[in-house]
PLY file of the C-alpha trace (Angstrom):
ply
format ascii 1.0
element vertex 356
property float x
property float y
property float z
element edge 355
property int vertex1
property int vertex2
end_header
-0.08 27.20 13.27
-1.95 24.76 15.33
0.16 21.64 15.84
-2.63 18.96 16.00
-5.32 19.63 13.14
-8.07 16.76 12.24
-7.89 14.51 9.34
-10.15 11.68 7.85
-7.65 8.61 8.37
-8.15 4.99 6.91
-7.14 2.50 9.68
-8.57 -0.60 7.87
-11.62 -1.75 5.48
-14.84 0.38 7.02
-12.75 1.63 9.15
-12.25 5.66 8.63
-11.95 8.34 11.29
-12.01 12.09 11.79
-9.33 12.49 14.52
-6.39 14.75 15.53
-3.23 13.81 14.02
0.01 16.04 13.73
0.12 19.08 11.58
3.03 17.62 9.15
6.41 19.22 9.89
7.94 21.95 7.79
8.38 20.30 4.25
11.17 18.66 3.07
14.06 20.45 0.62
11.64 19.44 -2.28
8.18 19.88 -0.97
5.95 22.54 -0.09
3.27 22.55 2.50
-0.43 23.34 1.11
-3.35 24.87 3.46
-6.11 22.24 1.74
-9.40 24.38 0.55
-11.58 21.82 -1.29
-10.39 17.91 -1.34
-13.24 15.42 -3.71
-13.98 12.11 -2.92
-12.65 9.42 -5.39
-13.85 6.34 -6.24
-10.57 4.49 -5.21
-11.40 6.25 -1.46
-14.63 4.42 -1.88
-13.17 1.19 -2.65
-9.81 1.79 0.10
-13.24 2.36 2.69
-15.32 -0.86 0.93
-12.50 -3.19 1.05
-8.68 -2.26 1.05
-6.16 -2.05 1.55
-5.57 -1.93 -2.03
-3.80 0.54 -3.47
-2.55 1.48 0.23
0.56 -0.14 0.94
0.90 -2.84 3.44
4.84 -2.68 3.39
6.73 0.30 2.88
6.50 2.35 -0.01
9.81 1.96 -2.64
9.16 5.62 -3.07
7.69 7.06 -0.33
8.23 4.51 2.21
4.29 4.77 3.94
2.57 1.33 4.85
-0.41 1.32 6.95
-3.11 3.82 8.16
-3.67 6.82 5.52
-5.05 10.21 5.24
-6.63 9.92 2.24
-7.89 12.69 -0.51
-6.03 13.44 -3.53
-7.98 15.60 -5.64
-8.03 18.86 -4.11
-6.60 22.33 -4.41
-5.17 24.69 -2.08
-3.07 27.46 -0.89
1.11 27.11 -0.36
2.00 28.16 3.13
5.38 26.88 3.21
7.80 25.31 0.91
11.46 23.67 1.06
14.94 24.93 0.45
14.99 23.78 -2.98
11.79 24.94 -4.36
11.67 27.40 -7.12
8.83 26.21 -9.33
6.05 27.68 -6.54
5.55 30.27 -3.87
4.24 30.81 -0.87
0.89 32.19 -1.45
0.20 30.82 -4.41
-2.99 28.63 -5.13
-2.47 25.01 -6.35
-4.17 21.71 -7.71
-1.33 19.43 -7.39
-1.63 16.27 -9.31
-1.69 13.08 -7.27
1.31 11.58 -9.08
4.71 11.02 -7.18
7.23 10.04 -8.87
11.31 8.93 -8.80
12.05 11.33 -11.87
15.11 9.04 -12.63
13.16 5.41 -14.15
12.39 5.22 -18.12
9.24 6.28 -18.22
9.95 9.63 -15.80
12.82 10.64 -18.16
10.29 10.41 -21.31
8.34 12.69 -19.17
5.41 9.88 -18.73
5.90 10.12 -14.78
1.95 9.21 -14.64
3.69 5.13 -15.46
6.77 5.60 -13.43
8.21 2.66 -12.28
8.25 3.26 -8.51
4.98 5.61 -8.43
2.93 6.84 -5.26
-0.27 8.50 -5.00
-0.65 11.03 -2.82
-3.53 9.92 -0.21
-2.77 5.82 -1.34
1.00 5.55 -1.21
1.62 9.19 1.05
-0.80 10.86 3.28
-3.70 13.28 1.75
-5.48 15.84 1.66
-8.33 15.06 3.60
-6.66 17.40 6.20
-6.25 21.08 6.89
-2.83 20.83 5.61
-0.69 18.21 3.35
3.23 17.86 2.49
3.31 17.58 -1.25
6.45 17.31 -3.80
6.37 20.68 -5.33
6.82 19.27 -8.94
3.17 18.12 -8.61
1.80 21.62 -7.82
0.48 22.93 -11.39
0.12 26.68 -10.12
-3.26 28.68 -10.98
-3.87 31.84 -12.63
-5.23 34.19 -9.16
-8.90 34.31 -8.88
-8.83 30.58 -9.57
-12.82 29.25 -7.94
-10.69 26.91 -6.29
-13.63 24.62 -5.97
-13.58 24.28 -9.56
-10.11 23.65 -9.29
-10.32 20.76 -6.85
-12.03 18.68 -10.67
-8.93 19.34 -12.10
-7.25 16.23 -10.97
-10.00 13.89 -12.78
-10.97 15.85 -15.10
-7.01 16.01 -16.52
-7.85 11.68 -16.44
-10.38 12.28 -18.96
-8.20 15.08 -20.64
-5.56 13.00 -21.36
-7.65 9.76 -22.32
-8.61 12.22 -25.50
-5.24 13.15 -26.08
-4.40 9.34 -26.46
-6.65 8.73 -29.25
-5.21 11.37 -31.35
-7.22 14.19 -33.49
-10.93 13.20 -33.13
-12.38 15.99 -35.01
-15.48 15.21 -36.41
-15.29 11.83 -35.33
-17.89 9.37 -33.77
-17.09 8.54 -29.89
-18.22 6.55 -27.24
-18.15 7.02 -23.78
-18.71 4.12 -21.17
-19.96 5.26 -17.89
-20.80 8.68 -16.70
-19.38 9.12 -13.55
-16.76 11.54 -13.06
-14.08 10.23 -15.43
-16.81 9.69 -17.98
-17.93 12.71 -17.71
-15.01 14.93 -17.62
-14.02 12.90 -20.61
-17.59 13.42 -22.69
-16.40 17.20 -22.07
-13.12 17.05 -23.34
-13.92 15.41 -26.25
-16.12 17.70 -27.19
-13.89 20.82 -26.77
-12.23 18.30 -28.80
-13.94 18.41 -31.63
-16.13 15.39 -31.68
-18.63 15.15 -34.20
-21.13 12.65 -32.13
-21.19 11.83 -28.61
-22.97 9.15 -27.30
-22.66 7.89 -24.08
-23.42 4.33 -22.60
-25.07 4.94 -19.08
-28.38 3.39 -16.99
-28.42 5.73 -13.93
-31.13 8.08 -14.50
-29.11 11.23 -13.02
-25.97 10.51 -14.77
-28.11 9.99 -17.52
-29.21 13.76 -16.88
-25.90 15.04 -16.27
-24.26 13.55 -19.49
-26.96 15.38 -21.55
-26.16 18.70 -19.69
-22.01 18.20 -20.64
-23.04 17.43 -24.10
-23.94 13.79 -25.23
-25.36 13.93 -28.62
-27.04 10.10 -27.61
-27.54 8.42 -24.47
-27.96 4.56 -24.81
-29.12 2.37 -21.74
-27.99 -1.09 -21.88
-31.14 -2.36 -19.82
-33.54 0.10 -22.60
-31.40 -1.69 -25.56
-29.05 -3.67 -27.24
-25.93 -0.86 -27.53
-23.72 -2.77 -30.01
-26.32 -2.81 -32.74
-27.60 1.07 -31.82
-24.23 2.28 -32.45
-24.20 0.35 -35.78
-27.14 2.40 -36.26
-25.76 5.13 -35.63
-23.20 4.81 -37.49
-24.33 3.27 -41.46
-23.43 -0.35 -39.76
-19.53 0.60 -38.64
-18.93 1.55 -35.34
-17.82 4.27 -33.88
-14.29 5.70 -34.50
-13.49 5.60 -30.73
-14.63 4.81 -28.07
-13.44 5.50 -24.24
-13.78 2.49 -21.74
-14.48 4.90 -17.96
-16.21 2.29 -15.81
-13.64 -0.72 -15.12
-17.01 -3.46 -15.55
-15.95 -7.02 -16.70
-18.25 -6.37 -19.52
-18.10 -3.15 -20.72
-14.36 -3.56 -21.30
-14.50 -5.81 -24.28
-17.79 -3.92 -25.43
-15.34 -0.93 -25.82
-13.55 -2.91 -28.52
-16.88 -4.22 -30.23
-18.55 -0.70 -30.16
-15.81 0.71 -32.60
-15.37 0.42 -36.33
-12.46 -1.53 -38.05
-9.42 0.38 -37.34
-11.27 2.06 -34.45
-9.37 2.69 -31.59
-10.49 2.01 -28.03
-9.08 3.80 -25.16
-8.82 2.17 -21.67
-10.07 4.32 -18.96
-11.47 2.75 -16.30
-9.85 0.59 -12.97
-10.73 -2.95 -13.04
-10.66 -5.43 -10.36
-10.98 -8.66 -12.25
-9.85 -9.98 -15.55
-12.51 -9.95 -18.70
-12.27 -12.69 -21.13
-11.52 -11.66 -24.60
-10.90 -13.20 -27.73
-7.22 -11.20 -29.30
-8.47 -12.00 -33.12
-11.24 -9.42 -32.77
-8.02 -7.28 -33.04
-5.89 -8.83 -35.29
-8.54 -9.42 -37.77
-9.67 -5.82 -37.94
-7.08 -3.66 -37.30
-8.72 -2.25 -34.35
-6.24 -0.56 -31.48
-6.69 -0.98 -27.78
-4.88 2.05 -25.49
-4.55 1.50 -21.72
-4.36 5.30 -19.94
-3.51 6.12 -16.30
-3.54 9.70 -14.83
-2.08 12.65 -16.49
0.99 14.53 -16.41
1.38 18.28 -15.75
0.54 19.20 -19.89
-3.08 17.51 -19.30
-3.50 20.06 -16.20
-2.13 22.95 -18.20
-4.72 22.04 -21.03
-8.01 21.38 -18.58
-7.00 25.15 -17.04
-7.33 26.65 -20.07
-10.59 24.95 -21.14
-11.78 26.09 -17.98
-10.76 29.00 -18.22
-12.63 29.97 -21.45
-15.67 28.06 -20.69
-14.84 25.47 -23.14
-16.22 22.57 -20.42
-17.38 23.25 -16.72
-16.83 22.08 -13.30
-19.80 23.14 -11.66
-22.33 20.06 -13.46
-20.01 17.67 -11.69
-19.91 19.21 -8.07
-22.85 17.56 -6.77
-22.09 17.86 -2.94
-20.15 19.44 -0.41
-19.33 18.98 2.94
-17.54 19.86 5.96
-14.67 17.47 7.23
-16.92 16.38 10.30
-19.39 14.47 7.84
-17.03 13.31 5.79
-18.05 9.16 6.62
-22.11 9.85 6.97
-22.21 12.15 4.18
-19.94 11.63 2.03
-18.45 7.63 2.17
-21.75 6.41 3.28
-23.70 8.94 0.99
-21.75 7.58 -2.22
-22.21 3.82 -0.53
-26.01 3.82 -0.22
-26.91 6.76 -2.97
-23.83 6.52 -5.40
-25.75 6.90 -8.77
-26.81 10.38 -7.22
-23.65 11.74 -7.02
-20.42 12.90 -9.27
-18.22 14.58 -7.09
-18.60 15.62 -3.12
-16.57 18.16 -2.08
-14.76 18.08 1.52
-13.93 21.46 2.74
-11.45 20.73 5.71
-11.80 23.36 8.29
0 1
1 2
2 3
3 4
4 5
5 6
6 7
7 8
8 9
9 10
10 11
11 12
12 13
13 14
14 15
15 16
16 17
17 18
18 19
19 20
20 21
21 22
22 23
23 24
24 25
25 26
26 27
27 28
28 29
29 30
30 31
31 32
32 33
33 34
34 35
35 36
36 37
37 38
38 39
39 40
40 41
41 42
42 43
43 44
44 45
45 46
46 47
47 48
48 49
49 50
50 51
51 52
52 53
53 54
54 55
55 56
56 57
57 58
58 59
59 60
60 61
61 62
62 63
63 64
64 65
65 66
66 67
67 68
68 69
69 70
70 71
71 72
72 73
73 74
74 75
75 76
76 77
77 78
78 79
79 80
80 81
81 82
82 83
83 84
84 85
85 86
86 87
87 88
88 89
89 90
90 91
91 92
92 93
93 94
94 95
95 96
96 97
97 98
98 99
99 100
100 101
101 102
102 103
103 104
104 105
105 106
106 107
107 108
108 109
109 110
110 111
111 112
112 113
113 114
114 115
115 116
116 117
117 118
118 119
119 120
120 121
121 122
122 123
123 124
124 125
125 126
126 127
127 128
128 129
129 130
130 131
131 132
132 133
133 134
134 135
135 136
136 137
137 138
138 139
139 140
140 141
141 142
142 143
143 144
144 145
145 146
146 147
147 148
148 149
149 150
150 151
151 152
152 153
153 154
154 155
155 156
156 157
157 158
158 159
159 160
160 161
161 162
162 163
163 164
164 165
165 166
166 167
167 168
168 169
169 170
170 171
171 172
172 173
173 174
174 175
175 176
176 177
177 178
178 179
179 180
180 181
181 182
182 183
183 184
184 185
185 186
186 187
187 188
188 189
189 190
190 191
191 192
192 193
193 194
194 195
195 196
196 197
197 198
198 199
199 200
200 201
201 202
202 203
203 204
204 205
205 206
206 207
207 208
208 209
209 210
210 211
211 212
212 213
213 214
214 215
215 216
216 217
217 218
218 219
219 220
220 221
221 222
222 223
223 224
224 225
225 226
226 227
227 228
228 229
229 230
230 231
231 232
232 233
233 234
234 235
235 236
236 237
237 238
238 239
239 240
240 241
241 242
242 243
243 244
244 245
245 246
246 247
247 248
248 249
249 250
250 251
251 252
252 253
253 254
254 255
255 256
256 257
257 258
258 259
259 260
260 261
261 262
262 263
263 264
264 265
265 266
266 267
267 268
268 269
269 270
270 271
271 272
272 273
273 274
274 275
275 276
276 277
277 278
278 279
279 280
280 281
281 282
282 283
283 284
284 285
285 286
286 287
287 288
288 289
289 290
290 291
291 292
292 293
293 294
294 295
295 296
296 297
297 298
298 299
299 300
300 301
301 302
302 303
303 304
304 305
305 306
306 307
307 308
308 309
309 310
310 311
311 312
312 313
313 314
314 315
315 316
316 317
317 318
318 319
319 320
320 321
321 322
322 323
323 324
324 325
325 326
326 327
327 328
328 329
329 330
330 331
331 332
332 333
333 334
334 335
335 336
336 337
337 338
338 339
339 340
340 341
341 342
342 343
343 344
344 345
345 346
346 347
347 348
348 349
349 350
350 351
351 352
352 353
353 354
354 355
């Protein structure tokens, strides 16, 4: 094995570069070592490249104990080439889409097996180095192995789809139910897909770009409303005999469209919080307690949600391939991939970096 390989490394806001940096060292008793095939570009790289560091520590980790510069990439899947003395759960040779979420396994939240909320939790590429690399040191009770034959750039969605996955698991049975679906970007529309293997009985989806527009139709909205084209509050009332819709799934992170989430969905409605937001909306509480509406705040996924996406995968019930709307080699990963999804975002889902 080579011992330099190159990597896409945050240094500071706008600051990214493709240089040679250390193959990691053999992994630790827990880890394993994963030969990277496909890595996708998330919109928290975006905003790490736009302005962080935020999510990237400045200080050292509590879990991990990284600060500072950061290969980043942590939806991606992969080959194992090596793993630690300890490690049963995966093989060498075995494909992988690991799950970003590392964890302490000892807080509250890890021992109810929520270890997507645990108390001291690092994402890989943020909080450890990623997988913008030829090879990444992972915790091997991240890895969720695949079946062989996985398309492994298929597999690489996993990771946000599962975000999505789980956000419908959160609002309980939705069969036959009217949802909503704010944004569709990645999480939106990995989510539109999952509630409709779901069992949905209406999809409509809240979006203004015209190719997301497109590509929410093709994963199977029912409705597309544009909020410049209308007023969405009252054409879900419409739509709906003057209720609302029975849930509705906030996956943008806007200052407005979280509080429309709540408004778009009938009394006793539930709304389920998707999206990352960087500043506070203002919202009035009684618009909950005076209609029995419920408001559920969602972060990742644990290992069940990427057991569950497999399988709908698997048997066609929802599709990668709509969202893959780029790839790329590591060498172009700033001009045409940051800077792509900087100056043409509303073009894009999901470019793929194949590091080789």
């Amino acid at each position: 094995m080579a011992e330099t390989m190159k990597a896409a490394v945050w240094h500071a806001k706008k600051d990214l570069r493709v240089e040679e940096v250390p193959v990691p060292g053999p992994p630790k008793a827990d880890e394993v070592q994963i030969e990277v095939a496909y890595c996708g570009i998330c919109g928290s790289d975006l905003h790490e490249y736009l302005a962080g560091p935020i999510f990237i520590p400045t200080e050292p980790h509590p879990l991990t104990g990284h600060s500072g510069k950061t290969i980043l990439g942590h939806e991606f899947s992969g080959k194992v080439v090596a793993v630690g003395s300890d490690v049963a759960n995966v093989r060498v040779g075995d494909l992988v889409a690991p799950d970003a979420c590392q964890h302490c396994g000892v807080c509250v939240t890890c021992r109810e097996g929520r270890y997507n909320v645990c108390e001291k939790l690092a994402f890989t590429g943020l909080m450890a180095d990623g997988a913008f690399a030829k090879y990444v040191n992972v915790p091997a009770n991240v890895c969720y192995v695949l079946p062989p034959g996985t398309d492994l750039k298929a597999a690489a969605l996993i990771e946000p789809i599962a975000t999505g996955f789980k956000a419908v698991r959160q609002a309980g049975t939705i069969l036959g139910e009217t949802a909503v679906i704010f944004g569709a970007g990645t999480i939106g529309l990995g989510t539109l897909q999952c509630a409709k293997a779901a069992g949905a009985g209406k999809l409509i989806v809240v979006e203004m770009s015209a190719a997301r527009k497109a590509l929410a139709k093709e994963c199977g909205a029912d409705v597309i409303l544009d909020p410049t084209e209308c007023d969405v509050i009252a054409e879900i009332k419409k739509l709906t005999g003057g209720s609302g819709a029975d849930v509705s799934f906030e996956c943008i992170g806007n200052v407005k469209t979280g509080p429309l989430a709540v408004e778009a969905v009938r009394n006793n409605g539930r709304a389920i919080i998707v999206g990352i937001f960087e500043e506070p909306s203002e919202f009035n509480f009684f618009s909950l307690s005076a209609t029995d509406k419920k408001v559920i705040g969602t972060l990742a996924y644990t290992m069940d949600d990427f057991k569950g996406v497999c399988a709908l995968l698997a048997n066609g019930a929802i599709s990668a391939e709509p969202m893959i709307t780029g790839k790329i080699g590591l060498d172009d990963i700033i001009d045409k991939g940051f800077e792509e999804l900087v100056h043409n975002k509303d073009a894009h889902i999901k470019i793929l970096v194949e590091p080789v």
